[in-house]
C-alpha atoms as an extended CHARMM CRD file, in Angstrom:
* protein
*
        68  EXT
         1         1  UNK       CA            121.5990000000      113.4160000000       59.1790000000  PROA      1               0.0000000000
         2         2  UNK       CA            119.8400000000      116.3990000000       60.5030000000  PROA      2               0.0000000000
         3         3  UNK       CA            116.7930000000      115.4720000000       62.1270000000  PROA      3               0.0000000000
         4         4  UNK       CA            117.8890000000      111.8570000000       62.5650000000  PROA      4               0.0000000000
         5         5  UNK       CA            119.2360000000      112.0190000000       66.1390000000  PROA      5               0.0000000000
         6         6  UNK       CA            117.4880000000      113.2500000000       69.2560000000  PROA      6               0.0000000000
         7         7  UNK       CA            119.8650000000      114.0920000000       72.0950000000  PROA      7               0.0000000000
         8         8  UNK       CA            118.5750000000      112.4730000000       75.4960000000  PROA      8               0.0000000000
         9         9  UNK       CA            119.5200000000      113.0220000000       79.1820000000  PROA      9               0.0000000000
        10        10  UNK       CA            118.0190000000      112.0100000000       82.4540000000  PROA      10              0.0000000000
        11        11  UNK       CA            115.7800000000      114.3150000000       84.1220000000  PROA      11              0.0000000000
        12        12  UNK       CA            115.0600000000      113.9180000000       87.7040000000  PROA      12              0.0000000000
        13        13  UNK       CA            112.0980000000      114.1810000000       90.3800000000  PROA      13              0.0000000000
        14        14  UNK       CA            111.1290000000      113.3900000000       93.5610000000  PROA      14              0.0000000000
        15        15  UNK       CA            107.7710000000      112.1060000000       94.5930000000  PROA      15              0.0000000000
        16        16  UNK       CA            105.4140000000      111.1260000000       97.5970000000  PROA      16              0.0000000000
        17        17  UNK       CA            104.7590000000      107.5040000000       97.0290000000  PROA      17              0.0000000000
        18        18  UNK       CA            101.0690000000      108.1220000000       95.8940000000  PROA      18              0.0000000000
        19        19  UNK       CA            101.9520000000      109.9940000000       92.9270000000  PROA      19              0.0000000000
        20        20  UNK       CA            105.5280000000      108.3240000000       92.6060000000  PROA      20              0.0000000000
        21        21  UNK       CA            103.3260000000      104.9690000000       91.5490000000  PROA      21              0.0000000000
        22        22  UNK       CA            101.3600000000      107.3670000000       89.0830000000  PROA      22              0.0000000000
        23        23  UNK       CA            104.3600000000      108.0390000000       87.7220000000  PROA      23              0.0000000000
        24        24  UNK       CA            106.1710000000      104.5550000000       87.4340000000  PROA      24              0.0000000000
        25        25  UNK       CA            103.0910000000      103.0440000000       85.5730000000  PROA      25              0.0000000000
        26        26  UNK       CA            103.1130000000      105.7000000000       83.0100000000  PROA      26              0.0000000000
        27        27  UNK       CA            106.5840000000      105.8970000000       82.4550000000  PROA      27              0.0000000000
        28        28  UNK       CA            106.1420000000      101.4720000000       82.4450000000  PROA      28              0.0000000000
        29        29  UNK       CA            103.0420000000      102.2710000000       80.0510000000  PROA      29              0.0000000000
        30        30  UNK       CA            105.2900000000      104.6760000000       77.6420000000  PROA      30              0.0000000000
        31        31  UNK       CA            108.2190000000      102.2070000000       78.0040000000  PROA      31              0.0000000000
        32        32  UNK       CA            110.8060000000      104.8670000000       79.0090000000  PROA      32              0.0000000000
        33        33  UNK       CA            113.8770000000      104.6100000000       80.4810000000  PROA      33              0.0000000000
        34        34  UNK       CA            114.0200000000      105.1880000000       84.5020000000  PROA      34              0.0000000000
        35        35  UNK       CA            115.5490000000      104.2620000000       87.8830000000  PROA      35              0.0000000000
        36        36  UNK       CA            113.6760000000      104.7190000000       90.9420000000  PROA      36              0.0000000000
        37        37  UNK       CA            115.0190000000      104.8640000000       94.4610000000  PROA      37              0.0000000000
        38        38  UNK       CA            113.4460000000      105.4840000000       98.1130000000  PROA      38              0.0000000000
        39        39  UNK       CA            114.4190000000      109.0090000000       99.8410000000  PROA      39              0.0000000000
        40        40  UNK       CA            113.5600000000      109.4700000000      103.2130000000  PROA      40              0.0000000000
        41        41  UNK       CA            110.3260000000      108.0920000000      104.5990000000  PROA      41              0.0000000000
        42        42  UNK       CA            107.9480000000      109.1200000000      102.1780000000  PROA      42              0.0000000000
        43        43  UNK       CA            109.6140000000      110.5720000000       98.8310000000  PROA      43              0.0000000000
        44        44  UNK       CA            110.7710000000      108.1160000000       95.9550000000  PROA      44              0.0000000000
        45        45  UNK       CA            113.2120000000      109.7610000000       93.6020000000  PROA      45              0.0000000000
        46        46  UNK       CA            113.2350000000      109.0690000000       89.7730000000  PROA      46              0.0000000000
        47        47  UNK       CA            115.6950000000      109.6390000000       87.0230000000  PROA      47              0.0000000000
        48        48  UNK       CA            114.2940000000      109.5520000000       83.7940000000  PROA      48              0.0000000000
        49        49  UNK       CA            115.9780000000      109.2770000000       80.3580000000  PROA      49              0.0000000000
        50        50  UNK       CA            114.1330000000      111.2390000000       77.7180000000  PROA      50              0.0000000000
        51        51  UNK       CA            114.6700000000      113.2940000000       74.7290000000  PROA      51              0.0000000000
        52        52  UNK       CA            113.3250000000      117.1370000000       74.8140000000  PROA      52              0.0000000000
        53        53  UNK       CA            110.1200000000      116.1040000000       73.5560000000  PROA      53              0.0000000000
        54        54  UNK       CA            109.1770000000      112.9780000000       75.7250000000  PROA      54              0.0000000000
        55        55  UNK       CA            110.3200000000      115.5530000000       78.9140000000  PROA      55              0.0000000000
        56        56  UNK       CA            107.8300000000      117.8360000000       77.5300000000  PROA      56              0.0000000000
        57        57  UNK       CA            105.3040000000      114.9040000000       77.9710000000  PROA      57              0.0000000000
        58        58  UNK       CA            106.2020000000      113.8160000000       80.9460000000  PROA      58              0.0000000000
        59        59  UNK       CA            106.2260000000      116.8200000000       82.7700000000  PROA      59              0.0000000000
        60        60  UNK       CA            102.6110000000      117.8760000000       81.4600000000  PROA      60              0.0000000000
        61        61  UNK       CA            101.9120000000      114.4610000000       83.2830000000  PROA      61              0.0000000000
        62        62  UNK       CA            103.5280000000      115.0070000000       86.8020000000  PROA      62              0.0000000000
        63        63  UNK       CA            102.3260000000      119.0790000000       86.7170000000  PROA      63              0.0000000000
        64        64  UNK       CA             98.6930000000      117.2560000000       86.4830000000  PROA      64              0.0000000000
        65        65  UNK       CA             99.4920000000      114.8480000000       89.7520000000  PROA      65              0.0000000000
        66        66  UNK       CA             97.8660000000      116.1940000000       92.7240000000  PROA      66              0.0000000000
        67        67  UNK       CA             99.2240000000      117.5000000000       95.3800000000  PROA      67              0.0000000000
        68        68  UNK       CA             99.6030000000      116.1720000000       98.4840000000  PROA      68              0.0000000000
């Protein structure tokens, strides 16, 4: 059984819009699990549901997002 299961929780960031659409067509492109929701003006927050290894992925991808 060991091995078998992979334990997943959501993750969160928030985003300027830019990157935020990065972000929603890899996560579309990977077919994981997230909600997206406007904050403020110019910030979209995500929750993501991953295991430990597909947050490893993902946040290699949003550390390479520019910054804006």
């Amino acid at each position: 059984m060991k091995g078998q299961f992979k334990m997943k929780k959501w993750y969160n960031v928030e985003l300027g819009q830019e990157n935020a659409e990065r972000l929603g067509a890899y996560l579309k492109n990977y077919e994981y699990k997230y909600e997206a929701s406007v904050c403020g003006i110019w910030s979209v927050h995500f929750e993501i549901y991953l295991n430990k290894d597909a947050a490893s992925k993902v946040d290699s991808f949003i550390r390479s997002l520019p910054e804006f």
